[in-house]
N, C-alpha and C positions, 0 to 999 in steps of 0.2 A: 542731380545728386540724390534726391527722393527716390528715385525709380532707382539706381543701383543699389542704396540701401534696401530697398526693397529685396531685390534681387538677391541682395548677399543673406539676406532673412530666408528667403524661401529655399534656398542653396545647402546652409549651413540645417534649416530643417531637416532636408531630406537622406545630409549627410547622418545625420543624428538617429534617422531612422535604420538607415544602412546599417549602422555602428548597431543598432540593440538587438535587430533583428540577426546579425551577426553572430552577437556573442549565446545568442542561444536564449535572450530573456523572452520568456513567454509574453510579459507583458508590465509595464509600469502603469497603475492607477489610481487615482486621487477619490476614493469617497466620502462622502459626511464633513468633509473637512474646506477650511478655506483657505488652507497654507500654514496660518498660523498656529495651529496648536495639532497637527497633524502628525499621525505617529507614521513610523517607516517600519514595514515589515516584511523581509527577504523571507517569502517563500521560494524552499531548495529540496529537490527531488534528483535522483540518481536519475529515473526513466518515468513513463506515463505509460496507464493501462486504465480499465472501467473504474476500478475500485477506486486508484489512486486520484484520477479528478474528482469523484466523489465526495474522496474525504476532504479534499484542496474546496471546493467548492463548499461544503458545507464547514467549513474553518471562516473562507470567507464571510459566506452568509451571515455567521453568527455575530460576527463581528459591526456589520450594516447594520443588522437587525439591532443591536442594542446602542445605534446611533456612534461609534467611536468614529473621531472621525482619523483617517489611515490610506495609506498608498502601500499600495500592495508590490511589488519587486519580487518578479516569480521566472525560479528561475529549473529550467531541466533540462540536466547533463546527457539528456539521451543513451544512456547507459555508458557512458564514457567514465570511469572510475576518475582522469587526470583533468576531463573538464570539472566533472563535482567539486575535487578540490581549489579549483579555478575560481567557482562561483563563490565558495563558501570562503575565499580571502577576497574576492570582489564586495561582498556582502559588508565583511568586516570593516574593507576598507572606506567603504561607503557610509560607514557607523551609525546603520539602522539600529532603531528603539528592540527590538525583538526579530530572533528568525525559529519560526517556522518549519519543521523537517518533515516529512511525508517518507515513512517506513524508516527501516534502518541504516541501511547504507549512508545513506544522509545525515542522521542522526550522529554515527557515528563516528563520519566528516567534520562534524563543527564540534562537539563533544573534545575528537583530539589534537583540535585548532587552539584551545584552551582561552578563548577570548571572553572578554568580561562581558557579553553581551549575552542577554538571556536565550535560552533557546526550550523551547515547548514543541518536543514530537508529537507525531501524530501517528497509532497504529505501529508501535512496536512492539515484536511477539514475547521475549523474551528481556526487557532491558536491564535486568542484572547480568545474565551471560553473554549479554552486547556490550557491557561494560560499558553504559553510557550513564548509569549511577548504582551506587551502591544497597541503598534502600530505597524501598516505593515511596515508604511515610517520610524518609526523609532525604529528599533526592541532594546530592551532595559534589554533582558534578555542573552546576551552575544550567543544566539541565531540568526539566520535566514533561511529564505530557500523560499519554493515554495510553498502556496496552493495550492487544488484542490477543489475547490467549485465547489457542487455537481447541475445540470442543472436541479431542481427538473422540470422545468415547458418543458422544451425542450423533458425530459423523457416522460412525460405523453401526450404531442401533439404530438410526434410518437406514444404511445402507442395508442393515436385515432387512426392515421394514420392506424395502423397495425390491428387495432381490435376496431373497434369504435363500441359504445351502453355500453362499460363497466363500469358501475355505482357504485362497492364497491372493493377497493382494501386492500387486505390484506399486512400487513408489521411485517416483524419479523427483528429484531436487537438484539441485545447484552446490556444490558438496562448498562454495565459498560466503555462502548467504546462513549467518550465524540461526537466524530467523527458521528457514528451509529444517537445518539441521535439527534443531530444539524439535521441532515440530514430528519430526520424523522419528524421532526419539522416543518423544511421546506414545508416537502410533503403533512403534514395537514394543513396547510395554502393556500397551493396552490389547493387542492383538496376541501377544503371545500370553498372557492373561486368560484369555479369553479362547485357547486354545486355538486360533488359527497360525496359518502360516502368512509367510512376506517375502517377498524378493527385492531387491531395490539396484537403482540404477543414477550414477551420479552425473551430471555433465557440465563443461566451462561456459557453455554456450548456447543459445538458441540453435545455433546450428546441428549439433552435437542432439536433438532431442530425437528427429527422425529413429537412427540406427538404435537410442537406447530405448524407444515406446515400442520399437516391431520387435526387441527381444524379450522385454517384457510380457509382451500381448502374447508373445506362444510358452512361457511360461507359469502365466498366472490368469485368473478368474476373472479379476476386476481391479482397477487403478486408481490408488490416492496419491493425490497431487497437493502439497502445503501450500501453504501462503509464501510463493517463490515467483518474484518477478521475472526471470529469467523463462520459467518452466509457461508462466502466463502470456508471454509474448507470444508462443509457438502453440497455443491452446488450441488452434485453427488446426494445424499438422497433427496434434496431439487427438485431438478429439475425431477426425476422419477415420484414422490407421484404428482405433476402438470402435466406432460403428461399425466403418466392416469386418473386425473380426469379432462384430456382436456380444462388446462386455462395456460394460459400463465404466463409469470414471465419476468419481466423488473429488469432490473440490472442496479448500477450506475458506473460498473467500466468498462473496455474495454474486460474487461480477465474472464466476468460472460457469455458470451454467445460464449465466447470459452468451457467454463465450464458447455453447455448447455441452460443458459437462452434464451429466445426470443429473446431481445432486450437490448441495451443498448445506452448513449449517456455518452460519458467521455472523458478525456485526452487522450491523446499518454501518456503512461505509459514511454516510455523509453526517450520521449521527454520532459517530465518532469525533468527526472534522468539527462538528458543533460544540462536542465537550470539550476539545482542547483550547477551542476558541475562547470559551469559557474561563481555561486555566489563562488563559493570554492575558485577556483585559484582568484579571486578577493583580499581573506581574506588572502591565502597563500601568494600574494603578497604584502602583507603589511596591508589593510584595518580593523580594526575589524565590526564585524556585525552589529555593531551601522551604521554605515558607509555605510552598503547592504540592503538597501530596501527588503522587503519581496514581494514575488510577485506571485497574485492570475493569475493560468495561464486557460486561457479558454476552457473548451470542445467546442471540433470540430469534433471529430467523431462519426457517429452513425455505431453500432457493430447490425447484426441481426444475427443468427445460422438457417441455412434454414433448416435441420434438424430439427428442433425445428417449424419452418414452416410450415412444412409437416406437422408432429404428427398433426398442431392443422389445417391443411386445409386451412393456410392462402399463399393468396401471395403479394409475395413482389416487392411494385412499384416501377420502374426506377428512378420516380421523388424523393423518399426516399434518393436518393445518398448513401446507405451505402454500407460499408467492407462485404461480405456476407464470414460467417464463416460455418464450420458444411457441406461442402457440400459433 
């Protein structure tokens, strides 16, 4: 009788695993904690790319580091719009202490789930025009976290820096990612400002990137790419069709010219994921998000890939101060 209970132990284990690894959860983990006073926190991401474990990883961290003890439930929809919302009533149903979002898509999954459970983003571009709260200082959709407003002007006065005379910039985005849009918004104001010109090109899909970067590339100079997951997935396709037709590609996140782009000017991705972590245990401790200021955190570093350098014959000045990636 021993030995089958055994059995059915070992059995119903591995069913358990089948079942999580199934549904798409990255991972269930218990640290700092002994069961007893243990918080639950559904980490929910639409998709995964550099920046985005980054900021997932340093949310985590933060939270280790200041001893909380917490099981992490991390979950990504792999760009599935119908899995996200799957995850984010698994979440609820589950009735974790706090969830966790990573960019917006997600954000604004649980946000119009309207459940009383706090929710602390991480790395939203825009989150008034994501409608995921009304004001920063007083977030009012049981909601808060961290922007990332994107440095359109800081982007493009490196991009003299690094390549100056370039007079029409190409932009492709994801015309359904509110984030992408803002951003691009931005870039025509600051560019037509500034007396240049722009082209732009929208697509549903990673797939869709191919046909709209080689019509770009024979009508413009040089390409900016926002903070669009979609357009990051394909950075590989993206970034080849531009070396060889010898023009550069400016990125707004830190993890695009790891990814090959020229240049970028963006957050610390994992120091983002640190400050929200931050606003976390605020709300674990009792506060709700009314109570937690939303807070736009500044790009400070500029990312170059010298690799990327090369191909295009440019180099790169000391006085730049940036991270030199790609070597």
């Amino acid at each position: 009788m021993m030995r089958m209970k055994r059995i059915f132990a070992v059995v119903s284990a591995i069913v358990c695993a089948v079942s999580i690894s199934g549904c798409g959860k990255l991972e269930d983990k218990a640290v700092n904690g002994d069961g007893g006073d243990t918080k639950k926190i559904a980490i929910i991401q639409l998709n995964d790319n550099g920046a985005f474990t980054d900021m997932r990883e340093g949310f985590k961290e933060e939270l280790i580091d200041k001893g909380i003890p917490v099981e992490f439930k991390e979950y990504n929809a792999q760009g599935d719009a119908t899995t996200l919302q799957s995850y984010v009533q698994n979440a609820i149903t589950e009735g974790v202490d706090l969830i966790a979002t990573v960019a917006t898509p997600a954000t604004q999954a649980v946000v119009s789930a309207q459940t009383d459970i706090p929710n602390v983003f991480i790395a939203v571009s825009d989150p008034i025009k994501a409608e995921v709260l009304t004001s920063m200082e007083a977030p009012d959709k049981n909601a808060t976290g961290t922007q990332n407003p994107i440095p359109v002007e800081k982007i493009f006065t490196t991009a003299d820096t690094l390549t100056p005379g370039i007079n029409t910039y190409g932009m492709i985005y994801t015309e359904a990612q509110p984030n992408s849009v803002s951003t691009c918004n931005a870039a025509k104001e600051y560019l037509t400002s500034a007396g240049k010109q722009f082209k732009e090109k929208t697509v549903a899909n990673s797939a869709e990137v191919q046909q709209a970067i080689d019509i770009l590339l024979s009508e413009c100079d040089a390409i900016f790419v926002p903070n669009d997951a979609t357009i990051q997935d394909a950075m590989p396709i993206l970034v080849e069709a531009a070396n060889a037709a010898k023009k550069p590609v400016y990125g707004s996140s830190a993890v695009m010219p790891v990814s090959g782009a020229l240049a970028a000017v963006a957050i610390s991705d994992r120091e983002i994921g640190k400050i929200s972590a931050g606003m976390a245990i605020e709300i674990l401790n009792g506060k709700t998000p009314a109570q937690v200021p939303a807070i736009a955190v500044e790009a400070t570093v500029t990312t170059v890939n010298k690799a990327a350098a090369d191909v295009l014959g440019i180099q790169i000045p000391d006085s730049l101060g940036a991270e030199i990636v790609g070597q």
